[in-house]
C-alpha positions as CSV (number, residue, x, y, z in Angstrom):
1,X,-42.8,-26.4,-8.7
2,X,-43.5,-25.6,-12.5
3,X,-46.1,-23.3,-11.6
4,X,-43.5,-21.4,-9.4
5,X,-40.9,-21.4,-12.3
6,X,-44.0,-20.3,-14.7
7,X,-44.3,-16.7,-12.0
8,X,-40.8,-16.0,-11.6
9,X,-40.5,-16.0,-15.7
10,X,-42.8,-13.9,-16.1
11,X,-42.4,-11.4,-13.8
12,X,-38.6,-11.2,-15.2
13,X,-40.2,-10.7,-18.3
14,X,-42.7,-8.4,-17.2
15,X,-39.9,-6.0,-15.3
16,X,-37.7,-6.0,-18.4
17,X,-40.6,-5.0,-20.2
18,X,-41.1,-2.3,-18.1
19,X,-37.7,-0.8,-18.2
20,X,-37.3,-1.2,-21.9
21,X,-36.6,2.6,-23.9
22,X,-40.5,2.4,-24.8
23,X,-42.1,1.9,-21.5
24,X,-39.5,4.5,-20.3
25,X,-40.9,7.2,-23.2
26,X,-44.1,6.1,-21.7
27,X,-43.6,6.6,-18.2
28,X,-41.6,10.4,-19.3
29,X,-45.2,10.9,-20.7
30,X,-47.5,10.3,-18.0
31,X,-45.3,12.5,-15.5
32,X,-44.7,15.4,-17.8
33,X,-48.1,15.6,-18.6
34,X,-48.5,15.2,-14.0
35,X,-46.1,18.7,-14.4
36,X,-43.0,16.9,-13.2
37,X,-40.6,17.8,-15.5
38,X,-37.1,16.9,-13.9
39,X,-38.6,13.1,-13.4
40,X,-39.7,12.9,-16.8
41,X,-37.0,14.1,-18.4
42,X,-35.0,11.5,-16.3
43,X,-37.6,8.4,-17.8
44,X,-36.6,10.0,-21.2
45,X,-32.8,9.9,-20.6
46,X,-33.2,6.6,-19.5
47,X,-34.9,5.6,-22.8
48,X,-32.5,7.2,-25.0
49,X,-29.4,5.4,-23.1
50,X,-31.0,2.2,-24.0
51,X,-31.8,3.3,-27.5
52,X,-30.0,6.0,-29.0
53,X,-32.3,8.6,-31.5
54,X,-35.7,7.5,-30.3
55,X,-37.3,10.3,-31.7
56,X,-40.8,10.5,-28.9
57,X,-38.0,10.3,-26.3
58,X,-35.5,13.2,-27.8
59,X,-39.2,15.2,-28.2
60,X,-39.9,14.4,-24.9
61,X,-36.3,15.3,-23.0
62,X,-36.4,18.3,-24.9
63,X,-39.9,19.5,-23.9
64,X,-39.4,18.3,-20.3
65,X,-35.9,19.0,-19.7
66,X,-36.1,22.2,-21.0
67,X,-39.4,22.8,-18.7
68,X,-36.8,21.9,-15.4
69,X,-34.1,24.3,-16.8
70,X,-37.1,26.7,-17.0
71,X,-38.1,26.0,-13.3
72,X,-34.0,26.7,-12.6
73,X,-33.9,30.1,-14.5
74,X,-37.1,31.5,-12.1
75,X,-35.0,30.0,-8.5
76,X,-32.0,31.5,-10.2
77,X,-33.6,35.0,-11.0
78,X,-35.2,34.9,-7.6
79,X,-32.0,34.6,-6.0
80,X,-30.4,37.4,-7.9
81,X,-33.5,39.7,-6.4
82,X,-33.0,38.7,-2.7
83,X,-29.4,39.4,-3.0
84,X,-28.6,35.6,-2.3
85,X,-25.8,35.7,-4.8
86,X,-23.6,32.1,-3.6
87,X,-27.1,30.3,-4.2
88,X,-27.5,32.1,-7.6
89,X,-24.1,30.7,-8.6
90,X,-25.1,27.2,-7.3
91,X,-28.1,27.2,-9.4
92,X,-26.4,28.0,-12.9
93,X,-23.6,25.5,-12.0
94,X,-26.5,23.2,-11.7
95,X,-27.7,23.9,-14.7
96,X,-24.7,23.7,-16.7
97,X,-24.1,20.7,-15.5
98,X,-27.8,19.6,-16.2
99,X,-27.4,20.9,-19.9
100,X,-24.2,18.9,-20.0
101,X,-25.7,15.5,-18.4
102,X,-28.6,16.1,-21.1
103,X,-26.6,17.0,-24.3
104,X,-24.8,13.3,-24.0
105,X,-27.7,11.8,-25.6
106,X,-27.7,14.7,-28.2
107,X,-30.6,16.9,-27.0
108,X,-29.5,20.7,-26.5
109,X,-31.5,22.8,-23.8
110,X,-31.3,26.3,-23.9
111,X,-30.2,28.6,-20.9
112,X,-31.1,32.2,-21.9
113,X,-28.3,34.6,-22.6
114,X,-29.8,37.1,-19.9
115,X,-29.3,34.6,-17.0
116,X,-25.5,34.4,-18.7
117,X,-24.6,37.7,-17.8
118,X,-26.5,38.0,-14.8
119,X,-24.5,34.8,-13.8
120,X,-20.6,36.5,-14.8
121,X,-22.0,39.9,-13.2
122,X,-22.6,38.1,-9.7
123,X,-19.4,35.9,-10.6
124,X,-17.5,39.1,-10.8
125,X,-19.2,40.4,-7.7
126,X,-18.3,37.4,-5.8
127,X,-14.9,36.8,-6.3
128,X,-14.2,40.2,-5.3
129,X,-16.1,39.4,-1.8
130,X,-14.1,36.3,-1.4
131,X,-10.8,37.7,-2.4
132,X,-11.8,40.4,0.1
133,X,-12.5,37.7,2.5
134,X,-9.5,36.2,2.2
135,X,-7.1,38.6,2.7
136,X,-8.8,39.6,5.9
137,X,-8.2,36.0,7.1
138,X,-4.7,36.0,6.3
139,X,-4.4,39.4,7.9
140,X,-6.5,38.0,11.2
141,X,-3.9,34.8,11.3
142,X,-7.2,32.5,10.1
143,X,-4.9,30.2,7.8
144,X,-8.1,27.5,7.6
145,X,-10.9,30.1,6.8
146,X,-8.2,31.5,4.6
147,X,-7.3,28.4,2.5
148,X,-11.1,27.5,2.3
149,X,-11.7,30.9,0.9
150,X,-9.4,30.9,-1.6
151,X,-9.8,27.4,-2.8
152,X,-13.4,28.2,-3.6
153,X,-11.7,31.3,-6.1
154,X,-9.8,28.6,-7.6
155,X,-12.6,26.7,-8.4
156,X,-14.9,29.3,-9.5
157,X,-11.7,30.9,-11.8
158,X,-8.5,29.0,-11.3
159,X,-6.8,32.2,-12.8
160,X,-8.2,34.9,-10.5
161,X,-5.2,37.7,-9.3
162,X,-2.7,35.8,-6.8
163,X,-5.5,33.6,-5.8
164,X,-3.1,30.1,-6.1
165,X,0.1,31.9,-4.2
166,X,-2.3,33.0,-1.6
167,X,-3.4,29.7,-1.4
168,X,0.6,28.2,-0.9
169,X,0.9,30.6,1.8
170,X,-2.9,30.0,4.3
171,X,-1.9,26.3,3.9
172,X,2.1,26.5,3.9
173,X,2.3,29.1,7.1
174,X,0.9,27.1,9.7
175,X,3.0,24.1,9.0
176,X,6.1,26.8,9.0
177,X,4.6,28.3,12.5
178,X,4.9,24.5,13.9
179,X,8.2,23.5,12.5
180,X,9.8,26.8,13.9
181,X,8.5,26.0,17.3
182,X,9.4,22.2,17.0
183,X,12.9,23.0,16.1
184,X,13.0,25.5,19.0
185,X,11.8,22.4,21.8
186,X,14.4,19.7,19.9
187,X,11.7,18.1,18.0
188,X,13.4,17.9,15.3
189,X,11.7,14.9,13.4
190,X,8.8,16.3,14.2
191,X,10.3,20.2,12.5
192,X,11.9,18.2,9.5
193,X,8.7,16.4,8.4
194,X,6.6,19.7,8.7
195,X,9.2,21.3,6.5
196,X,8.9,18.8,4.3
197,X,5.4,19.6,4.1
198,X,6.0,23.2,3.4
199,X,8.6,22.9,0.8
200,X,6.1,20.5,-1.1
201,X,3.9,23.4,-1.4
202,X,6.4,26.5,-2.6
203,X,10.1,25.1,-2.9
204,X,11.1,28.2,-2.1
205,X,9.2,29.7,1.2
206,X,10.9,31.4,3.2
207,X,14.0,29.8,4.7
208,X,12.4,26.5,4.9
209,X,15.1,25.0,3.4
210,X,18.0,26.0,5.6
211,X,15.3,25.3,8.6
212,X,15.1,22.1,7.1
213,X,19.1,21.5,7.1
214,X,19.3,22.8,10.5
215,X,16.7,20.1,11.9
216,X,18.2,17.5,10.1
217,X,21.9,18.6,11.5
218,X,21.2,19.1,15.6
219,X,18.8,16.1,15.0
220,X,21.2,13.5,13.3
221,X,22.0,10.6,15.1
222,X,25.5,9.1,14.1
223,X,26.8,5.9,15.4
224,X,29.6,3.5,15.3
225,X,28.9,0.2,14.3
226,X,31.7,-1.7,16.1
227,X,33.0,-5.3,16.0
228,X,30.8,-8.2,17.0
229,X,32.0,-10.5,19.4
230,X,32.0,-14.2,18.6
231,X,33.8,-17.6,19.3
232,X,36.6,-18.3,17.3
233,X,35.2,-20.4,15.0
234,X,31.9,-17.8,14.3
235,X,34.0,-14.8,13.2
236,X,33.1,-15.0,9.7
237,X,29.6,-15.1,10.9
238,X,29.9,-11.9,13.0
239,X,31.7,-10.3,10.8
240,X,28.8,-10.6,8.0
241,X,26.3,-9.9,10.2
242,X,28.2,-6.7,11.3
243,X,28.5,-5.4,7.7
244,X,25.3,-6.2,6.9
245,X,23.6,-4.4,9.3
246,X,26.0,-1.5,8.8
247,X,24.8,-1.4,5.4
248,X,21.8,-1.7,5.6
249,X,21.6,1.4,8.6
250,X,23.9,3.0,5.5
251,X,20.7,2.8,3.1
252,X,18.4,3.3,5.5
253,X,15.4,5.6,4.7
254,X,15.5,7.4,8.2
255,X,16.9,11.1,7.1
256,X,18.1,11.3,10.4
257,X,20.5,7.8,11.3
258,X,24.1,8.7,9.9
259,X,26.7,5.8,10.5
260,X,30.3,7.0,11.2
261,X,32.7,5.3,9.2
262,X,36.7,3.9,10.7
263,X,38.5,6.8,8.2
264,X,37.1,9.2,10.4
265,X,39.8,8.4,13.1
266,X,41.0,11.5,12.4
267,X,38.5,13.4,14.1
268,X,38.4,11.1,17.2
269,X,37.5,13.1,20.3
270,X,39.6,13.1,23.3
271,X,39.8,9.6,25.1
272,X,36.6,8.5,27.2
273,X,37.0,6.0,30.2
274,X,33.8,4.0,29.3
275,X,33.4,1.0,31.8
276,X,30.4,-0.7,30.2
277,X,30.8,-5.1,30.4
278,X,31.0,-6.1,27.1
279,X,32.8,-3.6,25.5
280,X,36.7,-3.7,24.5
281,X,39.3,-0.8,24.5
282,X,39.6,-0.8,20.6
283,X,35.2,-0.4,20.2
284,X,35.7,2.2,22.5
285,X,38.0,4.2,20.1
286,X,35.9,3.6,17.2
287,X,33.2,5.0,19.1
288,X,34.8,7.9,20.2
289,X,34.7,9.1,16.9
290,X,33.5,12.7,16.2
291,X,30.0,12.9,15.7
292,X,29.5,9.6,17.1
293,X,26.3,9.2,19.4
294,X,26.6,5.9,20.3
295,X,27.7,2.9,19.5
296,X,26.1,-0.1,17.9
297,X,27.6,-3.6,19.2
298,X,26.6,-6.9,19.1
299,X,27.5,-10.7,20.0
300,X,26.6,-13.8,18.3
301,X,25.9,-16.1,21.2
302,X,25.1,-19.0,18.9
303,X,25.4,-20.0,15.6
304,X,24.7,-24.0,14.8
305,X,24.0,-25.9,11.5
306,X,22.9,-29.7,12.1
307,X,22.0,-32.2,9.4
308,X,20.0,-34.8,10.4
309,X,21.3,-38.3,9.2
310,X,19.2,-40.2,6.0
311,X,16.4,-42.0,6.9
312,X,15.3,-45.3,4.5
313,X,12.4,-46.5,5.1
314,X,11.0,-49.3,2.6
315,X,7.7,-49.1,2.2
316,X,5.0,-52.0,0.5
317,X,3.2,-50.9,-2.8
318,X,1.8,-52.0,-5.9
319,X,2.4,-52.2,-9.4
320,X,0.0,-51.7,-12.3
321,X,-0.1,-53.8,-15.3
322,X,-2.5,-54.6,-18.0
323,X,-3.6,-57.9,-18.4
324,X,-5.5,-59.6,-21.2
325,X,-8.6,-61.7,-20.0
326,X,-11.7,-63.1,-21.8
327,X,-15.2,-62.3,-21.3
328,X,-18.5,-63.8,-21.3
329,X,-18.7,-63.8,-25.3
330,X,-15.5,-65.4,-25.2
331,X,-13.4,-62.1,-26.3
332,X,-10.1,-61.1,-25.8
333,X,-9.9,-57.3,-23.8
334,X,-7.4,-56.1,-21.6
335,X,-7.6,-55.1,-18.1
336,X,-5.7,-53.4,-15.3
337,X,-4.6,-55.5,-12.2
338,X,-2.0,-54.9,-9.6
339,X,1.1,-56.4,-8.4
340,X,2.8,-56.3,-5.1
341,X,5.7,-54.1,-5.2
342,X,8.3,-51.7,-2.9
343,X,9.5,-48.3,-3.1
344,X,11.7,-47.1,-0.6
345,X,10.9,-43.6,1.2
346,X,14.2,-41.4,2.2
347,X,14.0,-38.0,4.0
348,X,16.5,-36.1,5.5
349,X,16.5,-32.5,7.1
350,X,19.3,-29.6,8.1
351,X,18.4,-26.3,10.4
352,X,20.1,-23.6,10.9
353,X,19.7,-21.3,14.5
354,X,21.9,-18.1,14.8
355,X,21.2,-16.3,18.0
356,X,22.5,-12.6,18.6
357,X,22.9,-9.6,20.6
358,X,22.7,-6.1,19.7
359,X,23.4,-3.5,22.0
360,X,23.1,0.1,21.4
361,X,25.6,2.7,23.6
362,X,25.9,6.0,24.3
363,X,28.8,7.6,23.7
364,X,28.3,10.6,26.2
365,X,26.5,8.6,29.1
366,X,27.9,4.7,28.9
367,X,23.8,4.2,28.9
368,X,22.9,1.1,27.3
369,X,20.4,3.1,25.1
370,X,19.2,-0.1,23.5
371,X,19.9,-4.0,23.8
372,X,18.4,-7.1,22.2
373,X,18.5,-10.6,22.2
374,X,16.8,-12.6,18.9
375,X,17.2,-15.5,17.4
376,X,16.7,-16.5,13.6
377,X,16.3,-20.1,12.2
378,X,16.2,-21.2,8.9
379,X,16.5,-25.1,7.5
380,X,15.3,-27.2,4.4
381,X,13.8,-30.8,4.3
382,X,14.1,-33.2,1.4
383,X,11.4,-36.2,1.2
384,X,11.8,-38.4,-2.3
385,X,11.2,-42.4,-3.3
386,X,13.1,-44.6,-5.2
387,X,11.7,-47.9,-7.0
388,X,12.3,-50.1,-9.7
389,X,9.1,-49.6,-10.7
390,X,9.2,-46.4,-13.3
391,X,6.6,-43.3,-12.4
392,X,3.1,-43.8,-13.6
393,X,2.9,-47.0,-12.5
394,X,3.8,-47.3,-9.1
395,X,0.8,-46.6,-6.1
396,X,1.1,-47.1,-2.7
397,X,-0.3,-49.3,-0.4
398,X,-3.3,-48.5,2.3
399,X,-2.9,-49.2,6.3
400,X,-4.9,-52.3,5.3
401,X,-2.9,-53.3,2.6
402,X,-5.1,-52.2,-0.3
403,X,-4.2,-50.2,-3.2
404,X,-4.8,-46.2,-3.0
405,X,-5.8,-45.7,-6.4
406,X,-5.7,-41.9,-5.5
407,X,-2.3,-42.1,-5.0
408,X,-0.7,-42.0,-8.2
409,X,-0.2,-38.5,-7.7
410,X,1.4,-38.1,-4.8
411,X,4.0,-41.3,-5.9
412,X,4.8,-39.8,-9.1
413,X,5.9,-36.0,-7.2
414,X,7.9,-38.6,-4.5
415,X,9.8,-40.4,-7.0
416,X,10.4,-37.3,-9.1
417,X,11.0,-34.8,-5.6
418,X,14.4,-32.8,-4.9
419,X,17.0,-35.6,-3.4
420,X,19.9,-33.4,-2.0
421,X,19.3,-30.9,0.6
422,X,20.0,-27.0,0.1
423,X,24.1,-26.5,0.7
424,X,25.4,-25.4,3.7
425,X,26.0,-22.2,2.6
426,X,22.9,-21.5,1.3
427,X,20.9,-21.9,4.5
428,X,23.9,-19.8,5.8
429,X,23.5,-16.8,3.9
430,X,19.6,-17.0,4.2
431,X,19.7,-17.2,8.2
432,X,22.7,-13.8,7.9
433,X,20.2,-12.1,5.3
434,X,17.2,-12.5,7.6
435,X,19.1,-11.6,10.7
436,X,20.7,-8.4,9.0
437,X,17.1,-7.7,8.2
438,X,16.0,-7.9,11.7
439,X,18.9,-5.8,13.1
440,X,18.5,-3.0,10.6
441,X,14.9,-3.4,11.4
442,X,15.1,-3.4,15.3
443,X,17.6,-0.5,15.1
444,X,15.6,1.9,13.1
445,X,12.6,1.4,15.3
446,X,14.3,2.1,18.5
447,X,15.5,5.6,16.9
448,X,12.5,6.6,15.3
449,X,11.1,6.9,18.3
450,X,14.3,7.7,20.5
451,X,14.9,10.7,17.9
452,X,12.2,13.2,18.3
């Protein structure tokens, strides 16, 4: 086992030898002098990360790196000859990058001034191609070859001609070409979110903003929400519930749900005979409101709050104390013993169940467009102790009548725990909250995908 321990130190010590800024230098050494430059210069780099000024390390980046930026310059030269101008770009953006990388541990390579201006001459050349390019694939309705094309301009000079508007337009028209046809079929979510797309590239394109009106307009879905049914003694609840989830459809982040409000009466369309079970004469003028799709109803079908009666249970424990005995040498020392004692264990619990109906109708077509029945609980639970004997001191017993020393914990939270339950109309309000969550919820769903 030691001789194990023995190996694995010193092979630790052995590989953190070998990485250390000299072995690195020596490592550049032996492969620049094997004529491979771009690996040496990397050992030296290395070195001079570790330790910054190491003078055979800056000598040896230099001589090395500059031998790979050497190597660079006769690929790059090559490529000017053979007419492969993109791959003569590449290789100078390679080395500037290179000469960059390098110049963080302060050791300048030279690029020659020549294969400077060769490099903006082709530059020149090529953007010219590519903005040539470009407009032919905006002329030939190739909007992706087109947006490629002049995103590569922008990269090589962000500040080439109209580059960046020709840009907006390869990547903005095709979204416009979709959202024109989608308003045409009645898809207008479908229109309104590609608009949305186009104005976040140009604010101002075409008449993508009135498009954008017109889809969110024929699209809108407005509905009444009406009265919900209840007993007698729930109507408070309903009526909650009903404003909740009016409000909440009110705020909702859907463009396209509009909820008509009661001071609209005004605009009531001519009377409708709707026969539909479940809905009265005066939610049938509310929903015959202009602008009014459908109407949103709904029916609490039951709404209970029970509280469980107290339990008491009494419950055997034990007491600790300290106690002074003597020991062998006839000293005086205290020690801990226990004593029977009782706590008494209380609990107590109160739930909450609200069950509903929502129920979504057309004003045009007395077609139940939408109905759902869900039901939302909610209660609390209180568990405490009471006992003469003070926290601390008090532990309960086993099943066999032992003390559980580990439970001094747990006693101390009992006798210290919450004692009354959460009121009445707490629970209440938390049950409404969630259900108004749930209907706003549910709603939304069914009309964003009944909205197209």
């Amino acid at each position: 086992m030691r001789s194990t321990f023995f190996l694995l130190t010193l092979t630790s010590l052995l590989l953190t030898a070998c990485s250390g800024p000299k072995a690195l230098t020596k490592r550049g050494m032996e492969l620049q002098d094997a004529g491979m430059y771009k690996q040496a210069a990397e050992m030296y780099y290395l070195a001079l990360r570790k330790k910054r000024g190491m003078v055979d390390a800056m000598v040896g980046l230099r001589s090395a790196g500059q031998g790979y930026i050497d190597t660079q310059v006769g690929d790059f030269q090559r490529a000017s000859l053979d007419g492969r101008r993109a791959d003569a770009l590449k290789l100078y953006d390679d080395m500037l990058a290179y000469r960059t990388r390098i110049s963080s541990v302060d050791v300048d390579l030279l690029i020659p001034a020549s294969v400077t201006n060769d490099y903006e001459n082709h530059l020149d050349d090529h953007l010219v191609e590519l903005d040539e390019q470009g407009h032919a694939q905006l002329e030939s309705e190739d909007f992706a070859g087109a947006a490629e094309t002049f995103q590569e301009i922008i990269r090589l000079d962000p500040e080439y001609k109209d580059a960046q508007s020709l840009l907006i337009i390869a990547r903005a028209e095709p979204l416009y070409r979709q959202a024109e046809s989608d308003l045409s079929n009645n898809a207008y979510r479908a229109a309104y979110e590609g608009l949305e797309k186009v104005l976040a590239l140009d604010a101002a394109y075409k008449d993508a903003t009135s498009l954008l009106e017109q889809a969110l307009e024929e699209g809108r879905f407005n509905l009444a929400v009406l009265t919900f049914d209840s007993r007698r003694q729930n109507e408070d609840v309903a009526l909650e519930l009903r404003s909740g989830v009016q409000n909440g459809l009110i705020q909702s982040n859907d463009p396209f749900i509009g909820v008509v409000d009661r001071t609209q009466r005004e605009e009531i369309l001519a009377e409708q005979q709707l026969s539909i079970s479940g809905i009265s004469d005066e939610q049938v003028e509310v929903g015959e409101i202009a602008g009014a799709r459908a109407m949103l109803t709904g029916a609490i079908l039951m709404y209970t709050m029970e509280t469980g009666s107290p339990l008491s249970t009494p419950r055997p424990g034990f007491r600790k104390y300290f106690k002074e005995v003597q020991d062998e040498e006839g000293k005086t020392k205290k020690v801990a013993a226990f004593a029977p004692a009782q706590y008494v264990l209380h609990s107590q619990n109160r739930e909450v169940i609200l069950k509903y109906e929502l129920k979504l109708v057309s004003t045009e077509t007395s077609q139940v467009l939408y109905s759902k029945v869900d039901e939302v609980r909610g209660g609390d639970a209180v568990e405490f102790a009471t006992s003469l004997v003070q926290a601390g001191s008090l532990y309960p017993a086993r099943s066999n009548g032992e003390v559980n020393r580990n439970g001094k914990s747990e006693m101390s939270h009992l006798l210290g725990a919450r004692r009354e339950l959460m009121p009445e109309s707490t629970l209440r309000n938390q049950v409404l909250q969630e259900a108004t969550r749930r209907c706003t919820r549910q709603v939304e769903s069914f009309l964003s995908e009944y909205i197209k």
